[in-house]
NUZA-113455 format. One line per 5 residues: number of its first residue (from 1); their letters; for each residue z, y, x of N, C-alpha, C, CB. Coordinates in steps of 0.05 Angstrom, whole numbers. Each point is the difference from the previous one (the first is absolute). Glycine has a CB too. Example, Ala and Ser with C-alpha at 12.3 -4.5 7.8 and 13.67 -1.06 7.14 Angstrom:
# residues 2
1> as> 156/-114/264/0/24/-18/0/24/18/25/-23/-38 | -39/44/31/1/24/16/14/22/-15/-43/-13/24 .
//
This chain:
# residues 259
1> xxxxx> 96/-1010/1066/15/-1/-25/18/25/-3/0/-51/2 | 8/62/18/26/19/0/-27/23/-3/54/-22/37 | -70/24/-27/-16/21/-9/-17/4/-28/-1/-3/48 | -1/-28/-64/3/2/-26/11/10/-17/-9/-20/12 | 42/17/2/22/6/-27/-2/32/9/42/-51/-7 .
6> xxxxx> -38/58/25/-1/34/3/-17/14/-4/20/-5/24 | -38/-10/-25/-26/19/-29/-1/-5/-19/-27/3/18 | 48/-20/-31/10/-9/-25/18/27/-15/2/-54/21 | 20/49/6/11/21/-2/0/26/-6/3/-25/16 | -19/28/0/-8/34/-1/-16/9/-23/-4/1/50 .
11> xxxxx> -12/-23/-67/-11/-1/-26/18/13/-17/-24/-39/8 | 33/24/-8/28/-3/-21/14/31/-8/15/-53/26 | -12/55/2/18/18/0/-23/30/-13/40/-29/48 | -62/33/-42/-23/18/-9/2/14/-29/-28/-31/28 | 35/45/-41/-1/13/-28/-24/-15/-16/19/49/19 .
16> xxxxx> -12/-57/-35/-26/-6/-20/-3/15/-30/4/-47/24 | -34/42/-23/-14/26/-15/-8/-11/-15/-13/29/27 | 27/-31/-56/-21/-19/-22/-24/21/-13/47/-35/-17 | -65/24/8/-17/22/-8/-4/1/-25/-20/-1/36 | 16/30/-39/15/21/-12/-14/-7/-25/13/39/38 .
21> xxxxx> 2/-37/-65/2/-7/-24/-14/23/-9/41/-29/-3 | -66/35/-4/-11/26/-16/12/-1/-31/-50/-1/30 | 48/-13/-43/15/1/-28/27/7/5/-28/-34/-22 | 41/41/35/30/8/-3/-6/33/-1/28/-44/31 | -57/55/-20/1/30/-7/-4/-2/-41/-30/21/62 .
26> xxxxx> 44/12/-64/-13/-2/-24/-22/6/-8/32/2/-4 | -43/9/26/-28/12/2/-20/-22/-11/11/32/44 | -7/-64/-31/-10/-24/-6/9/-9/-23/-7/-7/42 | 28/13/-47/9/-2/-38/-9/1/-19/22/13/8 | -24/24/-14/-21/16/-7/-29/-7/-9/27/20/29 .
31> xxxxx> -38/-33/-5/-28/0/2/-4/-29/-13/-7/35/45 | 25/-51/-38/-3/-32/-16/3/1/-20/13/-22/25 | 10/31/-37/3/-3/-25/-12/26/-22/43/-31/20 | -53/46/-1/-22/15/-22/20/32/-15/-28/-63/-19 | 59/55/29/11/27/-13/18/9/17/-3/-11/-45 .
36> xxxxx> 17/35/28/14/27/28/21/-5/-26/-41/52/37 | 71/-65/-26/17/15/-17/20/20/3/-9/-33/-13 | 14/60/6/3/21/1/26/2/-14/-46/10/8 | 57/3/-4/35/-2/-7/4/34/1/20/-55/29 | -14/56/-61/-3/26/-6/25/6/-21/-56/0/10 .
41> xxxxx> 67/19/-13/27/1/-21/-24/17/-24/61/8/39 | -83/8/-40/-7/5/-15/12/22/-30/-18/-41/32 | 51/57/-9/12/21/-15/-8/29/19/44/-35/-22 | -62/40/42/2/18/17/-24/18/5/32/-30/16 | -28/46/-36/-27/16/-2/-3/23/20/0/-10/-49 .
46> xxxxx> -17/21/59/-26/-12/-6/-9/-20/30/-14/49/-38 | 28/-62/37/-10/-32/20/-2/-23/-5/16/14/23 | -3/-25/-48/7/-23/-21/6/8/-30/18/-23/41 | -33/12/-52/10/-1/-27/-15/-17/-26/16/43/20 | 10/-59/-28/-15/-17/-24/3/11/-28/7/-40/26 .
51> xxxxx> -38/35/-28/0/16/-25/7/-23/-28/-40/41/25 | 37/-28/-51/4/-12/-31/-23/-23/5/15/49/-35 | -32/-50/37/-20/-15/-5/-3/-28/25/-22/50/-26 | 45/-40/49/2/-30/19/-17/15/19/2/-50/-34 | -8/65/33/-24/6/19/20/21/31/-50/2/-55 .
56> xxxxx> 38/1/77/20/21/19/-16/18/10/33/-31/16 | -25/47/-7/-17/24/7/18/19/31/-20/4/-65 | 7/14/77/14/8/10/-18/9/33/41/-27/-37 | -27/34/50/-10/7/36/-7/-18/10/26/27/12 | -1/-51/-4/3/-33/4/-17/-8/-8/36/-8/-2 .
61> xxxxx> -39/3/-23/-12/-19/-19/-29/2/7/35/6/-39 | -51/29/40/-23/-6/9/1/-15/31/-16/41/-34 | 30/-32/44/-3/-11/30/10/-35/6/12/57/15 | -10/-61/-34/7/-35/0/-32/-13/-10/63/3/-20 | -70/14/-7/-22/-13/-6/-20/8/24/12/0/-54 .
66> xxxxx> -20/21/74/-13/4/27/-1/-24/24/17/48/-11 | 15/-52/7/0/-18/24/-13/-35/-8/50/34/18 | -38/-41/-43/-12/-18/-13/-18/-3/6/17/4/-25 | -41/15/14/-29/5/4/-10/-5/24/2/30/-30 | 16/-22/54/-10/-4/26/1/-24/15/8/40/-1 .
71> xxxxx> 4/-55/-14/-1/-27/-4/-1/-18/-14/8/13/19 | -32/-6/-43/-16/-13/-16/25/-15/-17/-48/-5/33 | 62/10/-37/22/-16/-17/17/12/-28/7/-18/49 | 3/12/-69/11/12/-22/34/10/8/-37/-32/-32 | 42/49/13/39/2/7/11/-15/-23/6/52/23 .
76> xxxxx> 12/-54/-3/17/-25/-26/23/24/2/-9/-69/12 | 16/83/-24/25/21/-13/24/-18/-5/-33/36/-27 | 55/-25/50/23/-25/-1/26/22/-6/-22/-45/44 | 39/55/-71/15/14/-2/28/-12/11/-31/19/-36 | 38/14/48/25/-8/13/15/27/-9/-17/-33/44 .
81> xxxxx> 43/35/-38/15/19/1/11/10/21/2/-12/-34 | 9/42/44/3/13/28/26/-16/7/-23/51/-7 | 31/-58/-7/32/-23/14/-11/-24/6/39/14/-31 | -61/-29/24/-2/-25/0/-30/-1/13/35/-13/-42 | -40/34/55/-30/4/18/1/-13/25/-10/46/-17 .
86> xxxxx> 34/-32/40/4/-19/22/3/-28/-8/19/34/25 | -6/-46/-42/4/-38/2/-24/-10/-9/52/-6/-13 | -66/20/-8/-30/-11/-4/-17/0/19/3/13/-38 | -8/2/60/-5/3/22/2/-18/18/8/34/-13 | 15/-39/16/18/-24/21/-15/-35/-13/64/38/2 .
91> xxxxx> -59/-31/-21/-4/-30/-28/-29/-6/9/30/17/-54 | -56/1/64/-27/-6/-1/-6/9/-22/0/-34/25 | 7/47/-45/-14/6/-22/-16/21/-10/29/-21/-2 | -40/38/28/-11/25/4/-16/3/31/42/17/-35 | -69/-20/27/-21/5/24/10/21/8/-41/-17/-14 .
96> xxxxx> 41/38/-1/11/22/6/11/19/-21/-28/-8/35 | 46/23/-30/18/16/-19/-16/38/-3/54/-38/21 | -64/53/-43/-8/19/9/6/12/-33/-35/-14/49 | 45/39/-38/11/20/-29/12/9/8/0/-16/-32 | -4/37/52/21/33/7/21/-18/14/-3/42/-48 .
101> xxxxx> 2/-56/67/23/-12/13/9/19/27/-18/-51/-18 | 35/47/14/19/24/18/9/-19/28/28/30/-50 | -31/-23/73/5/-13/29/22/4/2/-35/6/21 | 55/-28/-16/24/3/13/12/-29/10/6/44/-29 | 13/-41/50/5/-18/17/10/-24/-18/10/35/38 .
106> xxxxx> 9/-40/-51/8/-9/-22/-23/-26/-6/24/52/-16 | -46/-41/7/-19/-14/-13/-22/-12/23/10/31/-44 | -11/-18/67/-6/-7/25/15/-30/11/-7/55/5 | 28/-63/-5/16/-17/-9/-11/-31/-3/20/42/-20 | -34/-34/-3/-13/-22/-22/-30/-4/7/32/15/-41 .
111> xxxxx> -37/11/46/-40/0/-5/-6/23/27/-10/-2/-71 | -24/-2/65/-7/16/23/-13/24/-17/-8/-39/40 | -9/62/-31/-12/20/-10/-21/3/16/36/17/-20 | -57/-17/-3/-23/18/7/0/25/16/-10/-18/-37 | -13/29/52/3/25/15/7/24/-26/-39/-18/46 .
116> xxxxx> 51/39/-40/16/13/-22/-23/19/-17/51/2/32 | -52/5/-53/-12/6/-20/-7/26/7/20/-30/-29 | 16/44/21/-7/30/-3/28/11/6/-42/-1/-37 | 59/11/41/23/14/-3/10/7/-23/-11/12/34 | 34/-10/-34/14/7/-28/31/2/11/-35/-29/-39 .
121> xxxxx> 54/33/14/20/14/-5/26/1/-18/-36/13/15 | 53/-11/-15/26/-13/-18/5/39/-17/34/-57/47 | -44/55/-70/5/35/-8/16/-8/-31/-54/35/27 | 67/-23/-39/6/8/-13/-22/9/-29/34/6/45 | -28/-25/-66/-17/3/-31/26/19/-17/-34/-60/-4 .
126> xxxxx> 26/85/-14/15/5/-10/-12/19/-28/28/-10/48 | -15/14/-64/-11/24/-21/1/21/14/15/-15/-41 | -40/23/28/-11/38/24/27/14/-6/-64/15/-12 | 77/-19/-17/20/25/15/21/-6/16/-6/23/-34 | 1/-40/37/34/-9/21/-14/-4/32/34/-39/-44 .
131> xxxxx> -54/48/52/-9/1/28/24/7/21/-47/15/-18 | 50/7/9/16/21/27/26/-29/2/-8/75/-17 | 16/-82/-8/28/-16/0/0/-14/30/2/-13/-58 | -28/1/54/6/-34/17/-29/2/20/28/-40/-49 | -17/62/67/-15/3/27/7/-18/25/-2/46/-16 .
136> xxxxx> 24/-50/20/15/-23/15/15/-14/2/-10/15/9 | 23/-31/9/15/-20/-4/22/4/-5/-21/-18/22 | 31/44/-11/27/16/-9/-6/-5/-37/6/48/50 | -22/-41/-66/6/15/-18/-13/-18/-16/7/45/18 | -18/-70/-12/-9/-30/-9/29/-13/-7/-48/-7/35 .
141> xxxxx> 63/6/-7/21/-27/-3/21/11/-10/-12/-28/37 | 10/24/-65/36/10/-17/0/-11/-18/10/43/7 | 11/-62/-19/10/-7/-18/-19/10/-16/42/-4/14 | -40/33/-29/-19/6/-26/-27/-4/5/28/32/-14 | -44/-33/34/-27/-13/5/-2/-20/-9/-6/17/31 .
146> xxxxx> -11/-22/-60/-15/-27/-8/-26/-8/7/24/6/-33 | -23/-25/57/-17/-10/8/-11/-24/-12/16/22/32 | -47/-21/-31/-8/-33/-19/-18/-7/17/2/6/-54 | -10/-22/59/-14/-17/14/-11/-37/-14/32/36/39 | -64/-39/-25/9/-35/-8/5/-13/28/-36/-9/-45 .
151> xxxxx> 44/-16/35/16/-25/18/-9/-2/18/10/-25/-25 | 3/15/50/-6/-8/23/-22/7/20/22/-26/-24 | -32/64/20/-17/-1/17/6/20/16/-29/-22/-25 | 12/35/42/15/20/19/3/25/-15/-19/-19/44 | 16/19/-68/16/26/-13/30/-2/-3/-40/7/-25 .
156> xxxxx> 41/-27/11/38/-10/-5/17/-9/34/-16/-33/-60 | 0/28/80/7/-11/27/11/38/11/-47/-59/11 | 17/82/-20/17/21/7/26/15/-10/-40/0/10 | 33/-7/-30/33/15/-22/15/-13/7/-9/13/-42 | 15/-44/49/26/-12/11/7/18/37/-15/-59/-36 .
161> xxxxx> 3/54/39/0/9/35/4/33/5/-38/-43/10 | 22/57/-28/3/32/5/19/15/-24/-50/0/23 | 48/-16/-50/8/13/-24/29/-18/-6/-55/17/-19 | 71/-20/34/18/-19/-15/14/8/-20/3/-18/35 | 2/45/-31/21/14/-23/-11/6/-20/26/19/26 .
166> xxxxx> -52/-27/-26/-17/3/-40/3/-16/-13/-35/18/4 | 35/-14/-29/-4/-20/-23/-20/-15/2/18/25/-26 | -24/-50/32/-28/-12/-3/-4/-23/-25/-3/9/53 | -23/-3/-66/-7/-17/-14/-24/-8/1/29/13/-20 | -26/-41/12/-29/-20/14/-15/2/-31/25/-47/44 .
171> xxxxx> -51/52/-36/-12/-6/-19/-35/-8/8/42/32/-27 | -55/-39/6/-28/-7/13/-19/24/-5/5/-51/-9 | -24/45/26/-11/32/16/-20/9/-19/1/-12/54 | -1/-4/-84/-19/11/-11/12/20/-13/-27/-36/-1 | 48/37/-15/7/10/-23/22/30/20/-4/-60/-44 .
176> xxxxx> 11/54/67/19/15/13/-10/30/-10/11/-36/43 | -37/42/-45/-13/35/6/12/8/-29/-57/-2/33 | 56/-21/-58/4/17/-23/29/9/-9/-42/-21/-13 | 59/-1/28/31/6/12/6/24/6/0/-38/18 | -13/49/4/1/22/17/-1/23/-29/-28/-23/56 .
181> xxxxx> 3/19/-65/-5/25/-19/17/-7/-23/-49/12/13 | 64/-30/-22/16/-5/-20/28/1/9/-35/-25/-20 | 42/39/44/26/9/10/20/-22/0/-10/45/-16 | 0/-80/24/15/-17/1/5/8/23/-10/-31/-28 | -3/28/45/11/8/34/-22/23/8/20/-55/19 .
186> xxxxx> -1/61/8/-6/28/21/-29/3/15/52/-4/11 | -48/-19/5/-14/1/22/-9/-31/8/26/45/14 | -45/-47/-3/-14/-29/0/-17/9/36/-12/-16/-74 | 24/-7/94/-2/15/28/-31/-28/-2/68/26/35 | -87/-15/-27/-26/-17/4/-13/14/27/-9/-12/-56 .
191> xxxxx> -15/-3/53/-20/16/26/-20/22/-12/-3/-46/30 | -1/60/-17/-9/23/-3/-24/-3/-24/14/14/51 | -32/-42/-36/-25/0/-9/-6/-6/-40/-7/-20/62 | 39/11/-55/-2/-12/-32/15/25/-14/3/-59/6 | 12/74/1/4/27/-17/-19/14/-3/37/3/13 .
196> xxxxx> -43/4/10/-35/13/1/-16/-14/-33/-7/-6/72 | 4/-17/-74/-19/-10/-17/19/15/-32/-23/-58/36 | 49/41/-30/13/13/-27/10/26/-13/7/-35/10 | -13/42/6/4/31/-7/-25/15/-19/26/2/50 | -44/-21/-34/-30/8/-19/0/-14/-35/-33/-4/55 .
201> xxxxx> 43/-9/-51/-3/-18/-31/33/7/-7/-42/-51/9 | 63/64/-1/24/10/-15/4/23/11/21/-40/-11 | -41/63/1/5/20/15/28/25/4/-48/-17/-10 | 63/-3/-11/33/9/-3/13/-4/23/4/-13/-45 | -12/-14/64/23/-14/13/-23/19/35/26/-70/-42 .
206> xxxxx> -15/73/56/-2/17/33/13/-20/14/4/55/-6 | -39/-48/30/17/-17/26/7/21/20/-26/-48/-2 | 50/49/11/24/14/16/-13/-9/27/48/-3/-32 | -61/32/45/-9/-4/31/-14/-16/12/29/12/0 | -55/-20/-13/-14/-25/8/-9/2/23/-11/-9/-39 .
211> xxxxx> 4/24/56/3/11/39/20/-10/9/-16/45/2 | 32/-45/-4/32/2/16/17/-26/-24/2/69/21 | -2/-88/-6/8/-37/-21/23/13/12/-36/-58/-3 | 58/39/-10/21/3/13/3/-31/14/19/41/-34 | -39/-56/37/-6/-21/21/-16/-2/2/20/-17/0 .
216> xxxxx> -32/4/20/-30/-2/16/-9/-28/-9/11/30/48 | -32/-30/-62/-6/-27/-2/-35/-16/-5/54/10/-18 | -62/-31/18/-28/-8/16/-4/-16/-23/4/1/56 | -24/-3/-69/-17/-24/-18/-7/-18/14/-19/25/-27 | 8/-55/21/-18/-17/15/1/-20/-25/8/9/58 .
221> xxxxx> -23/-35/-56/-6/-22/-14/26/-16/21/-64/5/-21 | 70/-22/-2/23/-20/15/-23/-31/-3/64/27/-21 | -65/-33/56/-9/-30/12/20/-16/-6/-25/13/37 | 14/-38/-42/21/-23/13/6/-4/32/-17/-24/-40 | 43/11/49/8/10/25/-21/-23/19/60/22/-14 .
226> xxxxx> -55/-11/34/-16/-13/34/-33/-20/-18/67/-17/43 | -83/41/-47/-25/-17/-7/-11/20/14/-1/-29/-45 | -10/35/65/-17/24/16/-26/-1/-9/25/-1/41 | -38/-31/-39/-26/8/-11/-8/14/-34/-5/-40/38 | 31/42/-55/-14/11/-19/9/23/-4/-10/-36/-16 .
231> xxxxx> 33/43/34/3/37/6/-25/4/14/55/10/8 | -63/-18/14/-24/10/10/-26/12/-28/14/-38/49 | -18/25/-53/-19/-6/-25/10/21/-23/-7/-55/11 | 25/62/-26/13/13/-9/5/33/12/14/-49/-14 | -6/46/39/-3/28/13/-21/13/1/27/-12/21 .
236> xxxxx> -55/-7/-12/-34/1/14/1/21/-33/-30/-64/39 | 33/52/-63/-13/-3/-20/14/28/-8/-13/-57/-8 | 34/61/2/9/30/-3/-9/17/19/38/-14/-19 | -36/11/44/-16/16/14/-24/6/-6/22/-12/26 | -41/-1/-31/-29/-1/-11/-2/14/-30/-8/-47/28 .
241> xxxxx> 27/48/-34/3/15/-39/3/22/12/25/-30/-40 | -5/40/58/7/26/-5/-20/12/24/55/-5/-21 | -58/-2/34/-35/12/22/-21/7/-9/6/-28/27 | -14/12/-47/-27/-2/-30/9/23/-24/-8/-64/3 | 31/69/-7/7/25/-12/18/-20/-35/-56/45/30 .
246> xxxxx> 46/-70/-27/7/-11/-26/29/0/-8/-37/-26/7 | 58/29/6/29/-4/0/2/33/-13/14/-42/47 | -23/52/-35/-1/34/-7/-6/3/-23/-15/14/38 | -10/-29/-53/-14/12/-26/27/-8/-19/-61/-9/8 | 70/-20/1/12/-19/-21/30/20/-2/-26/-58/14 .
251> xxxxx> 32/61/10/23/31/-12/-2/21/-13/11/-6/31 | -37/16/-23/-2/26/-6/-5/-3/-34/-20/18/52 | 8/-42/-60/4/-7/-33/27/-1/-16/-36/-26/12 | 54/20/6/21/5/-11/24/20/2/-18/-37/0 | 21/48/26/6/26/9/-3/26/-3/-3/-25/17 .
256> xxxx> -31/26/-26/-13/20/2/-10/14/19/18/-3/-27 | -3/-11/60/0/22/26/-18/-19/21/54/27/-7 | -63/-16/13/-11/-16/35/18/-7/15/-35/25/8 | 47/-51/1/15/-4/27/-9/-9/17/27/-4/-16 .
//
């Protein structure tokens, strides 16, 4: 009997392993219910953007409808805004988040990230003749610097943190470029990649030093947090776009450049 209960015992005491729930990935989500929903602000060209007609377009956008495809399923387009991206995130309301999303600890926090995209950069948008003005942070952060920015994303996160002594005004990221050329405000601090784009379609407004950011900074798609099997799957699958050359073409359509 005493050798009963002590193999009772020792049961007991053993870790137990319930087995493992495949529908808690989203990967098994996805595939059940037939759709990818994608969480996109759809103001961030050229990676997101919604157009007049409802329709979006963009870097992302092709690469959402890719991944979709690679798993036989439709996108369900779930609009969010760069302040209200991490809690939609958190909420379940986004397979995944993709539109020029910028890596930082902050948002690390909340969600996980895909393996990283591409590099990028915190530079300086300005009218060509005011280049020389606003080369650095010295000559960024002053009172008479009107800075504009939209809400809550790591553009407005840098002007609080590096630019405190500028004027800042929030505004949304569509209308900001014609601001710039309509001498509401100075300088508008973004990533390289998206001055780069605007400079081409406002060829008034210059991006200030696009080599040399005045921060260092990383793209990726924002995961929902601790699901490994569908970062795996997600990583495999960007890896496989940009190896095949397809991640490349879908830039170089909007870029103009090979990366």
């Amino acid at each position: 009997m005493k050798k009963v209960l002590c193999s009772l015992a020792l049961l007991s005491a053993l870790p137990v392993f319930a087995k493992a729930d495949t529908t808690s990935s989203h990967l098994e989500r996805v595939l059940q219910k037939g759709s990818l929903n994608v969480c996109t602000t759809g103001d961030y060209k050229p990676y997101t953007f919604l157009k007049e007609n409802g329709e979006y377009e963009g870097i992302d956008i092709a690469m959402a409808q890719s991944l979709a495809a690679s798993l036989d399923v439709k996108v369900n387009w779930v609009p969010v805004t760069w302040k209200s991206l991490p809690d939609e995130m958190s909420a379940g309301h986004c397979d995944i988040a993709m539109g020029g999303i910028s890596v930082t600890l902050k948002r690390q926090q909340k969600a996980w990230f895909a393996n990283v995209l591409d590099q990028d950069g915190k530079i300086p948008l300005v009218r060509c003749e005011n280049v020389r003005q606003y080369q650095t942070i010295e000559q960024l952060n002053r009172p008479s610097v009107r800075l504009i920015e939209p809400e809550g994303g790591t553009n407005e996160a840098f002007v609080h943190s590096h630019l405190p002594k500028g004027t800042l005004t929030l505004s949304d990221n569509v209308t900001i470029f014609q601001k710039l050329l309509d001498k509401k405000a100075d300088v508008m601090i973004t990533d390289a990649s998206e001055a780069l784009y605007q400079q081409k379609h406002y060829p008034k407004l210059c991006a200030v030093n696009p080599k040399k950011p005045l921060q260092y900074g990383e793209k990726a798609y924002m995961l929902p947090r601790d699901d490994v099997s569908w970062k795996m799957y997600v990583d495999q699958w960007l890896h496989l776009s940009k190896a095949t050359g397809d991640y490349q073409k879908i830039v170089s359509q909007w870029l103009g450049v090979k990366n």
